[in-house]
C-alpha positions as CSV (number, residue, x, y, z in Angstrom):
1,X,65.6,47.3,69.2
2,X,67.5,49.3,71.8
3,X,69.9,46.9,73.9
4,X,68.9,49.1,77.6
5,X,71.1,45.8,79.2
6,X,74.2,46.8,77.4
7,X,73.7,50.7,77.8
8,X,73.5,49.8,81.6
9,X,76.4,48.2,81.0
10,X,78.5,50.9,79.7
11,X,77.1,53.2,82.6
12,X,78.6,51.5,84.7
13,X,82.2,51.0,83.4
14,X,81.7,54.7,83.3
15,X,81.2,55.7,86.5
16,X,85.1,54.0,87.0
17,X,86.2,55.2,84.0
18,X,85.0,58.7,83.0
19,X,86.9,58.5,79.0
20,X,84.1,55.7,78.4
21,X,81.2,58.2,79.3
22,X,81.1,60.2,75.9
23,X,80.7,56.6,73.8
24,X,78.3,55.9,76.5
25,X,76.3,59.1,76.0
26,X,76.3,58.3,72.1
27,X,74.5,55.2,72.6
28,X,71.9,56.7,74.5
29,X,71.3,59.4,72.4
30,X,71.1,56.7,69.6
31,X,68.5,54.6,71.6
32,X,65.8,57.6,70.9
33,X,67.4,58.8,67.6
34,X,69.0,61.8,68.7
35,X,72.5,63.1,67.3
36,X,74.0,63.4,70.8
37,X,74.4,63.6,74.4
38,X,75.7,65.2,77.2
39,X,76.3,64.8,80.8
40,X,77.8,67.0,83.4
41,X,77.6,67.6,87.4
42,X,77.5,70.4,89.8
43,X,78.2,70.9,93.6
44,X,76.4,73.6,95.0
45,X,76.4,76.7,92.3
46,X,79.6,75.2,90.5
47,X,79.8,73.2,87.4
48,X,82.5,70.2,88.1
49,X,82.7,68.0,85.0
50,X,81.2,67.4,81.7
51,X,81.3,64.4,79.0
52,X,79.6,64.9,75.8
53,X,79.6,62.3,72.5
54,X,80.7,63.9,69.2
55,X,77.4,65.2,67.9
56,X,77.6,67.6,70.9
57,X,81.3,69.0,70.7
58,X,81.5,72.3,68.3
59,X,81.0,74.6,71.0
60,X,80.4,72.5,74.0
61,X,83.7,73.7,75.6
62,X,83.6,77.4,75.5
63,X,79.3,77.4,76.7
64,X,80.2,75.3,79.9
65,X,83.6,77.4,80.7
66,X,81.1,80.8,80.5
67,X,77.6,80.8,78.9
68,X,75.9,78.3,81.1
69,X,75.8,80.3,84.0
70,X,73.8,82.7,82.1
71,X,71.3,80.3,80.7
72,X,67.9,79.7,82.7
73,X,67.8,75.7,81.5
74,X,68.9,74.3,84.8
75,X,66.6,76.1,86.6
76,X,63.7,75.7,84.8
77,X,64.6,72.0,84.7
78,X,65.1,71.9,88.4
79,X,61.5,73.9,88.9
80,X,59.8,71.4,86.9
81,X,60.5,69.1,89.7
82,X,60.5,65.9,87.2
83,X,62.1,62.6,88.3
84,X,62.7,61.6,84.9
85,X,63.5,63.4,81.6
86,X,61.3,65.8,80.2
87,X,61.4,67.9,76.5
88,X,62.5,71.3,77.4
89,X,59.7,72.6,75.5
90,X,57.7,71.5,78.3
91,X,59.5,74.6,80.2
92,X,59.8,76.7,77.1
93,X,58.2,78.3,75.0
94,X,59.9,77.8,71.8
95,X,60.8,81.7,71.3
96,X,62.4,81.5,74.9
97,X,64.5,78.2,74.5
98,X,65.9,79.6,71.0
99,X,66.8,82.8,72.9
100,X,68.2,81.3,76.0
101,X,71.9,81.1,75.7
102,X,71.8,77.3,75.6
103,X,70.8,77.4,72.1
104,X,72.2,80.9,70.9
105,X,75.6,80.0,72.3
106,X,75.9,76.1,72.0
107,X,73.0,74.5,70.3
108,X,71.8,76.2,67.7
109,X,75.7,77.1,65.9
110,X,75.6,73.0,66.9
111,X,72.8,72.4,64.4
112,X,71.2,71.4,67.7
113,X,66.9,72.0,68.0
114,X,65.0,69.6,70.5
115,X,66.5,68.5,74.1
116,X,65.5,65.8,76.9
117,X,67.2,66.5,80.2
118,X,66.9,64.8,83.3
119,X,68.4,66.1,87.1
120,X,69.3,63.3,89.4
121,X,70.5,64.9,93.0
122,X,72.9,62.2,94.4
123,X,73.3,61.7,97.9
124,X,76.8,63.1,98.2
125,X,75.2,66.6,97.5
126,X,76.1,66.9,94.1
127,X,73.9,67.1,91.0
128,X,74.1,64.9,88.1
129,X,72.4,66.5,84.3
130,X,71.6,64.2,81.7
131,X,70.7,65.8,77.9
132,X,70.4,64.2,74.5
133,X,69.9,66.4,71.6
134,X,68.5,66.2,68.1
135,X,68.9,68.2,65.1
136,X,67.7,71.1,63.7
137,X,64.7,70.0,61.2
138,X,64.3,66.7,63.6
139,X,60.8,66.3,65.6
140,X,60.4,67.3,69.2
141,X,61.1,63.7,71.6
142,X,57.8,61.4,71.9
143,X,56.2,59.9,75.0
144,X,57.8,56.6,73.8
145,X,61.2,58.2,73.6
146,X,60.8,60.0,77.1
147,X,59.6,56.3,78.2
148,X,62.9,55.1,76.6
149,X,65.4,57.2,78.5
150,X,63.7,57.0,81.9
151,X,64.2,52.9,82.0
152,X,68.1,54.3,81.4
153,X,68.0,56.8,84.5
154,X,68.2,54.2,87.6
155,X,71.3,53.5,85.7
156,X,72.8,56.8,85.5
157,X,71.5,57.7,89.2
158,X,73.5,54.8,90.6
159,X,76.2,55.2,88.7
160,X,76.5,58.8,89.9
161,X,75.9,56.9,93.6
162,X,78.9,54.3,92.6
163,X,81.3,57.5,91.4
164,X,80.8,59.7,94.2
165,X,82.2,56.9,96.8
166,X,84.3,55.9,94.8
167,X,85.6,59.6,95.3
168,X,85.2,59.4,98.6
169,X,87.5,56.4,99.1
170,X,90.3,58.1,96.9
171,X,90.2,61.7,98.8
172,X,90.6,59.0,102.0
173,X,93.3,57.6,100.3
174,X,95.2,60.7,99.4
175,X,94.9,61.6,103.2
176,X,96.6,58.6,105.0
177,X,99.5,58.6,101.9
178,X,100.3,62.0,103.4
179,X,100.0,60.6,107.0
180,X,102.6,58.2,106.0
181,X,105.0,61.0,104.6
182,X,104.4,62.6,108.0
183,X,102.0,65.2,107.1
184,X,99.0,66.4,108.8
185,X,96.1,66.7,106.3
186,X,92.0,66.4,105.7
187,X,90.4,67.1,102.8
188,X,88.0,70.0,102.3
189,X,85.1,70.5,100.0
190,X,83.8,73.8,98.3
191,X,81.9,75.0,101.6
192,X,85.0,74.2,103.7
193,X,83.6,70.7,104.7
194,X,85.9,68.2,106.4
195,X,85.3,64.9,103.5
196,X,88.2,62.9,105.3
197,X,91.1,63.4,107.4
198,X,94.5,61.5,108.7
199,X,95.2,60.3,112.7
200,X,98.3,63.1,112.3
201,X,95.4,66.1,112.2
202,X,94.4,65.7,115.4
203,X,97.5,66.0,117.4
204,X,97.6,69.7,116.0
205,X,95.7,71.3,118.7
206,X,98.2,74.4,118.8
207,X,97.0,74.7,114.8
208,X,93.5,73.2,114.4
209,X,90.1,74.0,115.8
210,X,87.4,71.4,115.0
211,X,83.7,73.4,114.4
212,X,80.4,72.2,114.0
213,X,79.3,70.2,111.5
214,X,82.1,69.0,109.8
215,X,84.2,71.9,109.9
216,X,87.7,72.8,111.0
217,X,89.7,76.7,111.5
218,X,92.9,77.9,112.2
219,X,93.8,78.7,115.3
220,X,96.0,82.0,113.3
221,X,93.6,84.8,112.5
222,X,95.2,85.5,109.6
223,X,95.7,82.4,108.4
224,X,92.4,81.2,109.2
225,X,91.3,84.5,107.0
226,X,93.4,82.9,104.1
227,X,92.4,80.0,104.8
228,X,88.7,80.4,103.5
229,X,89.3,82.6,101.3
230,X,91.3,80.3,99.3
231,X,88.3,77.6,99.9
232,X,85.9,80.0,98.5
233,X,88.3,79.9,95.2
234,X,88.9,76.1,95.2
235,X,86.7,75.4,92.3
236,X,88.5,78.2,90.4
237,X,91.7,76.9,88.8
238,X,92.7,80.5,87.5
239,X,92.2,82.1,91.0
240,X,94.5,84.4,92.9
241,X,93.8,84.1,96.4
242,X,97.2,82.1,98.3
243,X,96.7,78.8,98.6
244,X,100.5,78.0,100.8
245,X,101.0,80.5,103.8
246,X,102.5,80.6,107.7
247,X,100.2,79.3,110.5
248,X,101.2,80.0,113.9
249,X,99.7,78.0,116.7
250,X,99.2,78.8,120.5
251,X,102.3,77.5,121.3
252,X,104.1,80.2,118.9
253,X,105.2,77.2,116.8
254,X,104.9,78.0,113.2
255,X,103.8,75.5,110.0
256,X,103.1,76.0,106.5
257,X,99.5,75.2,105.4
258,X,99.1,74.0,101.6
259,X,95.3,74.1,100.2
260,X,96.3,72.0,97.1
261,X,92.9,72.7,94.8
262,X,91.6,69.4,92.9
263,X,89.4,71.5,90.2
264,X,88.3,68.7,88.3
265,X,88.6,68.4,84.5
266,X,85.9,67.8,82.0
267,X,86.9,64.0,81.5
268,X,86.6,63.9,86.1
269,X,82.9,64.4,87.0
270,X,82.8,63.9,90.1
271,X,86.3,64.6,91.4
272,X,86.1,68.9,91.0
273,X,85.7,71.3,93.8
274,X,87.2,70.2,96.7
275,X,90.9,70.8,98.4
276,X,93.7,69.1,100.5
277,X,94.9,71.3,103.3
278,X,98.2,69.6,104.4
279,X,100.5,71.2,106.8
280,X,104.2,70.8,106.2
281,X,106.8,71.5,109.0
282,X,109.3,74.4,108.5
283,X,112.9,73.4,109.3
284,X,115.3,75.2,107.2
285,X,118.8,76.3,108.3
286,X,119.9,80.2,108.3
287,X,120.3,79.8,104.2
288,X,117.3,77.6,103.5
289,X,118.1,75.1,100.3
290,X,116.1,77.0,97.3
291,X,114.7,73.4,96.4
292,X,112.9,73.5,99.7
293,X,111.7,77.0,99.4
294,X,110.5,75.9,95.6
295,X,108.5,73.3,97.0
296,X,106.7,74.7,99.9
297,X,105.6,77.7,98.2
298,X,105.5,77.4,94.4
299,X,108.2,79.5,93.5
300,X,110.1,80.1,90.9
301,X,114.0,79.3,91.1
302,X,114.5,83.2,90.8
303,X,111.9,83.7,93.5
304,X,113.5,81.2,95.4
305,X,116.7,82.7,95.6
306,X,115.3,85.8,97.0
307,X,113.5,84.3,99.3
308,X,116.5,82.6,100.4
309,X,118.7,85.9,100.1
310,X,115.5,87.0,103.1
311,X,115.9,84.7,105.1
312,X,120.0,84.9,105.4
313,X,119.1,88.4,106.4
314,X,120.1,90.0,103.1
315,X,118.5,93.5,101.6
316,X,117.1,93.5,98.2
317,X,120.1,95.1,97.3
318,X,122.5,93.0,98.2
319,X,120.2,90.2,97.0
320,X,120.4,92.2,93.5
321,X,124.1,92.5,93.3
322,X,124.7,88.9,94.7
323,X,122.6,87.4,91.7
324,X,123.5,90.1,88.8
325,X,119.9,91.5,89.2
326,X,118.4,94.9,89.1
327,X,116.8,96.1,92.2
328,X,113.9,96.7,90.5
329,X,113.7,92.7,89.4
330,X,114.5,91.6,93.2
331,X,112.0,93.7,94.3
332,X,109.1,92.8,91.8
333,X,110.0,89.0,92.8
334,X,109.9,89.9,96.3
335,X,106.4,91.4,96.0
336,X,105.6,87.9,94.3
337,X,107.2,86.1,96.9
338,X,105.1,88.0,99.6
339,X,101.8,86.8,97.9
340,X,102.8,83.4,97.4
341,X,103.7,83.1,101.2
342,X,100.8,85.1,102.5
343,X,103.4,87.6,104.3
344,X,103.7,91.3,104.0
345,X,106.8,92.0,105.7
346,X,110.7,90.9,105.0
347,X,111.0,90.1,108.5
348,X,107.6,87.7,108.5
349,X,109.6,85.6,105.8
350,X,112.6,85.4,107.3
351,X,111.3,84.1,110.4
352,X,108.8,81.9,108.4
353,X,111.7,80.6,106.9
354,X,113.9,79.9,109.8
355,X,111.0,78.5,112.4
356,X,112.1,75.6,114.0
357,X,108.9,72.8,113.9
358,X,108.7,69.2,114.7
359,X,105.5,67.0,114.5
360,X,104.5,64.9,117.3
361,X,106.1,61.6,116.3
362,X,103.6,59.0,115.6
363,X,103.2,56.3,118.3
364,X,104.0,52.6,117.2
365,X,100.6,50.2,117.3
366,X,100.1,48.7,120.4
367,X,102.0,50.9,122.6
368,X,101.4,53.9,125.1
């Protein structure tokens, strides 16, 4: 006799604690005999997180990093327009769900056959997938089973409900922690959406302009073109585009913008693809401290102490013989430097380096 009680119950201490959710998978999958389960989210056309119990594992990893964007399950599962779980040979044929890359890649090398999959679309946008699996030589799921697993999916839709604002609070969190270090910041999601943002942001008029719909640019053409380009990236841990990089405002005043990706990891389901765009104030002396330079930009020490050589007003030969370097070095670490900063030219750096900023100071409650 399947305990559904105690399955809710373990949905639930999921949803706060993601390293219970492939335990709580198993004992779903158990509830209808199946070797395993799986469960996994996507915001827009990006796959966040995934959990799976044991059964599931030998080849999980490497089909959700690159084969499941070629496979046609989700969409046929999303066509089929279901509120509850349904066997994917309802969808199928079995010569097509054998040949679809969810089985040649993952399930069948798995000893994996029959699936039941459910898609619950939660409010915050994102889209939760629920499978259990048997295996190979098993029989397909029956009415009863299906029966089974639907009285579990309230459960796993408000616990995806619970998760995602318990996201929310954090990203709100992570925002006023940087208002009390004194920086400006909101955080973004994958299409550039404002999810939260600190009192500090909207002083930045010279910096910031507020759009439609939840949205905010940069008042810097060129940063603002950085700007979402690195947003269009921030689900991709591996990408290139610059993520720290100069923003001038109106007033000629220059800050540093930081788009600091939060990618998500398999164990985080809900907490992938969206950014915090802080802005940190530039106030370095004529030989910036290398520390600083480090930490602002991501540099290495060596790139640090080029950039610093820059900014003193050095060539990348002196910088060279100063440090025991080639030219050739100084000037490959320069290029890096460039990137990382989102400048092209020595002089852009150097005066990146040496602007003068100061944030609005932040008025005491209950005064004018």
């Amino acid at each position: 006799m399947v305990d559904i009680e105690r399955v809710a119950d373990g949905i639930y201490e999921a949803a706060a604690d993601p390293d219970l959710w492939p335990q709580v998978m198993h004992d779903i999958a158990r509830s209808v005999d199946a070797a395993g389960g799986i469960i996994l989210t996507r915001r827009s056309d990006a796959w966040l997180g995934w959990r799976y119990s044991s059964a599931m594992a030998p080849g999980a990893e490497a089909y959700m990093r690159e084969g499941i964007a070629r496979s046609g399950a989700t969409q046929r599962l999303l066509s089929a327009d279901r509120a509850g779980f349904i066997d994917a040979r309802e969808v199928f044929t079995e010569e097509e769900y054998l040949a679809d890359p969810l089985m040649t890649e993952w399930g069948t090398p798995a000893g994996l056959h029959h699936a039941a999959t459910t898609a619950i679309h939660a409010p915050s946008g994102d889209l939760l997938v629920v499978q259990v699996n048997r295996r190979i030589g098993e029989p397909r799921f029956s009415s009863g089973d299906i029966a089974l697993l639907d009285a579990v999916r309230p459960h796993l839709a408000r616990a995806g409900l619970l998760a995602a604002r318990w996201r929310l609070q954090r990203l709100r969190a992570a925002a006023e922690a940087l208002a009390l270090l004194g920086l400006p910041a909101v955080v973004l999601d994958a299409q550039g959406r404002v999810l939260a943002a600190n009192s500090l942001i909207e002083a930045m008029k010279s910096h910031v302009v507020w759009l439609p719909k939840d949205r905010i640019a940069l008042a810097d053409t060129a940063a603002n073109a950085l700007l979402r380009h690195a947003i269009a990236d921030i689900s991709n841990p591996a990408a290139t585009s610059v993520r720290s990089f100069p923003v001038k405002g109106t007033e000629d005043d220059t800050l540093v913008a930081h788009l600091i990706p939060a990618t998500g990891h398999a164990r985080d389901l809900f907490d992938g693809g969206f950014g915090i765009l802080a802005f940190t104030p530039v106030a370095t002396p004529c030989a910036p401290d290398t520390a600083l330079i480090r930490g602002l930009f991501d540099l290495t020490a060596a790139e640090a102490r080029v950039a610093g050589g820059i900014a003193e007003g050095l060539s990348p030969e002196q910088i060279a013989e100063r440090h025991g370097a080639s030219r050739e070095t100084v000037r490959h670490q320069l290029k890096t430097v460039f990137a990382k900063t989102g400048v092209a030219r020595q002089s852009q750096l150097a005066a990146l380096l040496a602007a003068q900023t100061r944030f609005p100071p932040r008025s005491s409650e209950g005064t004018e």
